[in-house]
N, C-alpha and C positions, 0 to 999 in steps of 0.2 A: 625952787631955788635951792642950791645944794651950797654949801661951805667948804670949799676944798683946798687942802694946803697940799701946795708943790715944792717938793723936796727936790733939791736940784741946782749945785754951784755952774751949771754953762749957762753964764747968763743973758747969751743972745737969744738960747733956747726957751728958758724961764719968761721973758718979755714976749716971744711969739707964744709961749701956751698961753701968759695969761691973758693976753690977747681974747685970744680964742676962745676960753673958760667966758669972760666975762660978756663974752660976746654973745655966748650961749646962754645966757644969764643968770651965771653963777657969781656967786662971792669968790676970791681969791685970796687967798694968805702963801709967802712966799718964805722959804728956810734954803740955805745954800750950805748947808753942814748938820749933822745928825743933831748939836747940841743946839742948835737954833730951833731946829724942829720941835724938840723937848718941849723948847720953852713954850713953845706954840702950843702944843697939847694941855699942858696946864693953865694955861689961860682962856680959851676957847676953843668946845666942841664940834666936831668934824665929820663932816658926811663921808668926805671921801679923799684918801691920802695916793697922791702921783708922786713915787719915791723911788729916786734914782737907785740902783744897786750899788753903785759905787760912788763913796763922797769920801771930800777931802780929810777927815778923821773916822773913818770905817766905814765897813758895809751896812747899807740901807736893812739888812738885816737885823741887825743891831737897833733899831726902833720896834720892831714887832714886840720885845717883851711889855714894853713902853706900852704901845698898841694894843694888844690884848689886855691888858690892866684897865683900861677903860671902863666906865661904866655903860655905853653905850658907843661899842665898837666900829670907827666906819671898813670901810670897803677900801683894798690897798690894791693898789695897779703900780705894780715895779717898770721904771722905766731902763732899759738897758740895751749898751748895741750889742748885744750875744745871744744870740739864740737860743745857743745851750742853756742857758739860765732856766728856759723855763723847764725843760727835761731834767738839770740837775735839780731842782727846787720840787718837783712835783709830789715827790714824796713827804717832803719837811713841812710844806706849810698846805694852810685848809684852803676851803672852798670860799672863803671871804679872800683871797688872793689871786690875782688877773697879772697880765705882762704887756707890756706894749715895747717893739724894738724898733727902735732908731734907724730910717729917721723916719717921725712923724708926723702923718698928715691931720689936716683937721677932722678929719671922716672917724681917725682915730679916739680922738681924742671923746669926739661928741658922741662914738660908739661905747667907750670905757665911762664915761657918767651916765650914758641911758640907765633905767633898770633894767635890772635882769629880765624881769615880766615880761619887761617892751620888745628887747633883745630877742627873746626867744619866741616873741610870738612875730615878731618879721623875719625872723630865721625862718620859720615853719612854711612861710612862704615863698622862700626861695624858691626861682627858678632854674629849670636844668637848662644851660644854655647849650646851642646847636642839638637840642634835644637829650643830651647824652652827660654832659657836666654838668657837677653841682663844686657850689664854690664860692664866695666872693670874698677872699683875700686879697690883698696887690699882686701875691705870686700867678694866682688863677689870672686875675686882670690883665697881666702882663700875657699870662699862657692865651688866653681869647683873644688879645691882639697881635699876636703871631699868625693865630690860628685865620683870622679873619685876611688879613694881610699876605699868606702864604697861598692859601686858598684860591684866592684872585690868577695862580701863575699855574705854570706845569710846570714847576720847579721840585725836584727831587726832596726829601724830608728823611733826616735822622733824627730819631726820638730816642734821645736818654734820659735814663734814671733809673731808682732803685728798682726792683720788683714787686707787684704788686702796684705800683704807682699809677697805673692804667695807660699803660703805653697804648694797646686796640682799641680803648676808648677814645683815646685823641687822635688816633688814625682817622675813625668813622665820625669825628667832628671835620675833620681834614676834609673826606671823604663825602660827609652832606655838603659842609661849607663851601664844597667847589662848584655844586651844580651839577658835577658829572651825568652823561647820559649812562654809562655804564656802572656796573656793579664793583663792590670794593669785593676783594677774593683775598682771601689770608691766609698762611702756609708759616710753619714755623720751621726756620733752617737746623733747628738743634734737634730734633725729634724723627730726622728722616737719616736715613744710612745712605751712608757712601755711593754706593749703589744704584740708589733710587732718584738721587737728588736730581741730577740731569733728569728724569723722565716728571718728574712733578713742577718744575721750573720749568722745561722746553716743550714737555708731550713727548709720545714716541710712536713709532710708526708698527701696523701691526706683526709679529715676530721679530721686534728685534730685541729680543731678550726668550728667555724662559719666561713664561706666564703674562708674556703682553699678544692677549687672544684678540686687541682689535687694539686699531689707531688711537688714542687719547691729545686731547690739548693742555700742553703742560697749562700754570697759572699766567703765564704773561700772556697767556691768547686768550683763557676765560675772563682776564679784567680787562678787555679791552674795552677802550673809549671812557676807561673806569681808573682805579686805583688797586694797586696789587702792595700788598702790606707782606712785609718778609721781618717778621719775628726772630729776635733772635739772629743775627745778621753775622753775629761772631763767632756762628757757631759751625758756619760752613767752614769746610775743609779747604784746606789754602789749595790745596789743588783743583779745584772744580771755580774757584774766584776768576782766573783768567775766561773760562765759559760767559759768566754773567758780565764781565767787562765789555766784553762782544757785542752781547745784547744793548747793554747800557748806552755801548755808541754806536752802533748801527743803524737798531730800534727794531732787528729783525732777528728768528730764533731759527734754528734750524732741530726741528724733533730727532734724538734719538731712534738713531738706524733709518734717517735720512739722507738727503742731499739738497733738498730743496728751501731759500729762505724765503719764511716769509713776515710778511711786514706785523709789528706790532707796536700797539698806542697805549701808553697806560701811564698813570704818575708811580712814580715807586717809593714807598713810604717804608724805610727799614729801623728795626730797632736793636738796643743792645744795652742790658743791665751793667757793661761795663761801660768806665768815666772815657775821655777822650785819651786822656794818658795812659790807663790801662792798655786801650787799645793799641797805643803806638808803642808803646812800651813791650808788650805782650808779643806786635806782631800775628794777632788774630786774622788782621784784615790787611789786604795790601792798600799801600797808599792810594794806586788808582784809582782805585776802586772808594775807597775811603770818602777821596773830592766827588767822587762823581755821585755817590751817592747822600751824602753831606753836604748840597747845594745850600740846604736851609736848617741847620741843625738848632733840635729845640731839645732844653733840657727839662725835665718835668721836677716840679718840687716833690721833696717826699713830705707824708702827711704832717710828722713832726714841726715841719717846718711855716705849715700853715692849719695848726691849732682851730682858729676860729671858724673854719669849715667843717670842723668834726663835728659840729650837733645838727648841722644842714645836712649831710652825708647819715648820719644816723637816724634823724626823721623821715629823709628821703626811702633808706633802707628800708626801715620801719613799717610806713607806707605801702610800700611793694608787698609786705606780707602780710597786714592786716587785708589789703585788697584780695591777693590770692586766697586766704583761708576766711574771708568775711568776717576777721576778729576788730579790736576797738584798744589794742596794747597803746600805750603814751610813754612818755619818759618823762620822767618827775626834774628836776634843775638838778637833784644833788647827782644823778648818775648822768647829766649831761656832762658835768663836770668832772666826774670821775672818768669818762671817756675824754675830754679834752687831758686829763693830765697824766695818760699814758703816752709812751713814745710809738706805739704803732708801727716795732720793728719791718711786720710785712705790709704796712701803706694800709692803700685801700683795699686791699683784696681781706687781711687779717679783719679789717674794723669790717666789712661786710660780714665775714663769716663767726664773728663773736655777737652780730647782732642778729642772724640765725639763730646760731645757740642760741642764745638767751631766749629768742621767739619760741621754740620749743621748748624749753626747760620752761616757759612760765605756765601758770594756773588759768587756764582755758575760763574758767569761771569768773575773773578776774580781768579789770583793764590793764592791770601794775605790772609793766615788764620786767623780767626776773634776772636782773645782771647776776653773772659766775662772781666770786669774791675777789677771786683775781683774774687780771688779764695777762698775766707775765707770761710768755712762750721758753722757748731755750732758748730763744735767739734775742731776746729782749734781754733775760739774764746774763747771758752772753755780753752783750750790751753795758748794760750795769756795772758788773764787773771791771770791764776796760775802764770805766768813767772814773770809778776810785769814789762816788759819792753816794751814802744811800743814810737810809731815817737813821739821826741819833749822834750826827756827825756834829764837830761844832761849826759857827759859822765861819773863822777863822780856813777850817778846813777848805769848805765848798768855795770860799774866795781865791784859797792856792791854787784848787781843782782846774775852776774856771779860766785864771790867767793861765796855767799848764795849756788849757787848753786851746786858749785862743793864740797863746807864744806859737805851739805847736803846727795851727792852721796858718800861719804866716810868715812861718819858718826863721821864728826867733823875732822877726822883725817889730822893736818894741815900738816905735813910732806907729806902725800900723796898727799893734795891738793893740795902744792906749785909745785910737781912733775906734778902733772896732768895739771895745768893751764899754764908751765912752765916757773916758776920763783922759784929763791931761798929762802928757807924757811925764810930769813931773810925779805925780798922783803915782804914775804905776811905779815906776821909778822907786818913790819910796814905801811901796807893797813891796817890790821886790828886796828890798833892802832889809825889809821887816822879817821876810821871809827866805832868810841865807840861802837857803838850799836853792832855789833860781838864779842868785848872782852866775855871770859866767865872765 
């Protein structure tokens, strides 16, 4: 039984946690402003503090010095609706600091009081689902019920998101999940020339080019009965898109330095590291083409955004390379952590290939995996930079940071933004007010 006080003025919110909490049977102590809190810490000790980021006289920040003065410090889980938080914070505060973002379910909650122990050894279990993901945030949850859902149809699929993010991975979840009797065949549109692209999409018949010494079947006649995955989808050249709209509604290809059509069956699953507005914006892609191929568009989360999958995806990794090399490497809690509370500019592909490194870099002699000191890339610094937040700032600062940034994502709209950061419009209101340089 744990003793946990809930910091937190929404008080429809506060009565379903402690609900919840007590349900789980825990004690509950409740504070709706940082000086309520206080009093709470000086009177009875605390296993474990669920403290909003934003309250009605400062930020939830503003308790840690509180916090760390303890003589026997508990465990703080910030609650907040902005993501960013936990990227902007990652570097400020320790490994006794967890996040949970709004809105929350009870899964959450009863995951944020487990112990860590417990946590990470049902983490170790996790499974790769459709054989190929690992995961279980709400964002993955939501992405399997797509997946599961989509599956069922011969409905076309656009896959966005960052790079890295594992766009071919959730193709060939696609791709098991349908049953298909045919093979999944993947061809990246950004990587082939002008040139060639007709004869790798359609086939081409033999001589009709320089160095086509015999007939070929472009991709949409090797995936037949199957799934034909086209990478990078933005990447063709707007003149060759009328070709592939052909196929798209016909269902029939005609090879390069032919004349003959003929029939083909296949789901087409296309992707593209640009957003949808990019797209339309940019004019990469024609719109026909666009619908037809955007029957079912799924956008993939990037890893940032689902933290609590990083130590599944790192075991997992792990895993794969003690089996190939017959070693016995673990990861100890404090460098799980340290991999949760980087942003993982390049997804999963980056947090793969830093958990190579390290397999290599570590002492063969040894089970203790050997993390680099840092994981920062250019592109993470990069990152950084734009935010305006890094170690030594004050809290005052990272609170301006934050609203800059959620103002920003909802295009000034402060109604929304008070909604999204959760606190009441009056609340941001007078942050902003505090904070002249926002007035507009």
């Amino acid at each position: 039984m744990l003793n946990v006080l809930l910091v937190d003025d929404d008080l429809e919110f506060t009565e379903i946690a402690s609900n919840i909490i007590e349900f789980l049977g825990h004690n509950t102590f409740v504070a709706s402003s940082i000086q309520e809190a206080k009093e709470w810490l000086d009177s009875q000790p605390f296993d474990h503090i669920l403290l909003d980021f934003m309250l009605p006289d400062g930020s939830g920040l503003h308790l840690l010095d509180k916090i760390n003065a303890l003589p026997a410090q508990p465990f703080v889980t910030f609650i907040t609706g902005h993501p960013a938080v936990k990227g902007l914070l990652s570097d400020i505060c320790g490994p006794k600091i967890d996040y949970l973002i709004k809105p929350i379910q009870r899964e959450d909650i009863e995951s944020a009081l487990t112990p860590k122990s417990k946590n990470k050894k049902a983490k170790s279990r996790s499974k790769a689902h459709f054989d190929c993901l690992i995961g279980e945030s709400a964002a993955m949850q939501e992405l399997y019920l797509m997946i599961e859902r989509v599956a069922k149809t011969s409905a076309n699929v656009m896959l966005l998101g960052e790079s890295g993010v594992g766009k071919e991975v959730v193709a060939q979840a696609i791709h098991k999940a349908s049953g298909a009797e045919g093979k999944l065949v993947a061809t990246n549109c950004g990587a082939l020339s002008k040139e060639l692209i007709g004869s790798e999409l359609f086939g081409h018949e033999k001589g009709a080019f320089t160095g086509a010494v015999a007939k070929k079947d472009g991709v949409f006649m090797q995936a037949e009965n199957g799934t034909l995955f086209l990478d990078e989808i933005t990447e063709m050249p707007i003149d060759m898109q009328p070709n592939l709209l052909r196929v798209l509604e016909s269902k029939k290809v005609v090879r390069v330095g032919g004349t003959q059509e003929l029939p083909v069956n296949c789901r087409v699953i296309s992707a593209s590291n640009r957003s949808v507005e990019s797209i339309a914006a940019d004019k990469v892609l024609r719109e026909d083409i666009y619908f037809r191929l955007a029957v079912f568009p799924i956008d993939i989360p990037p890893l940032r955004n689902r933290a609590e999958d990083i130590p599944l995806l790192a075991n997992a990794f792990l895993a794969e390379l003690n089996q190939e090399n017959d070693c016995q490497f673990v990861w100890d809690e404090a460098q799980l952590t340290r991999l949760k509370d980087y942003d993982w500019p390049g997804n999963v592909r980056e947090l793969r290939h830093c958990v190579h490194r390290a397999f290599i870099m570590s002492d063969p002699s040894s089970t203790q995996i050997s993390l680099p000191k840092t994981f920062h890339s250019p592109f993470s610094l990069v990152k950084k930079a734009n935010s305006g937040i890094e170690a030594g700032q004050s809290i005052e600062d990272v609170e301006k940071e934050l609203i800059r940034l959620t103002l920003e994502k909802v295009d000034g709209n402060k109604s929304a933004a008070a909604q999204m950061l959760g606190i009441s419009t009056k609340t941001l209101y007078n942050r902003l007010h505090a904070y002249g340089e926002f007035e507009t």
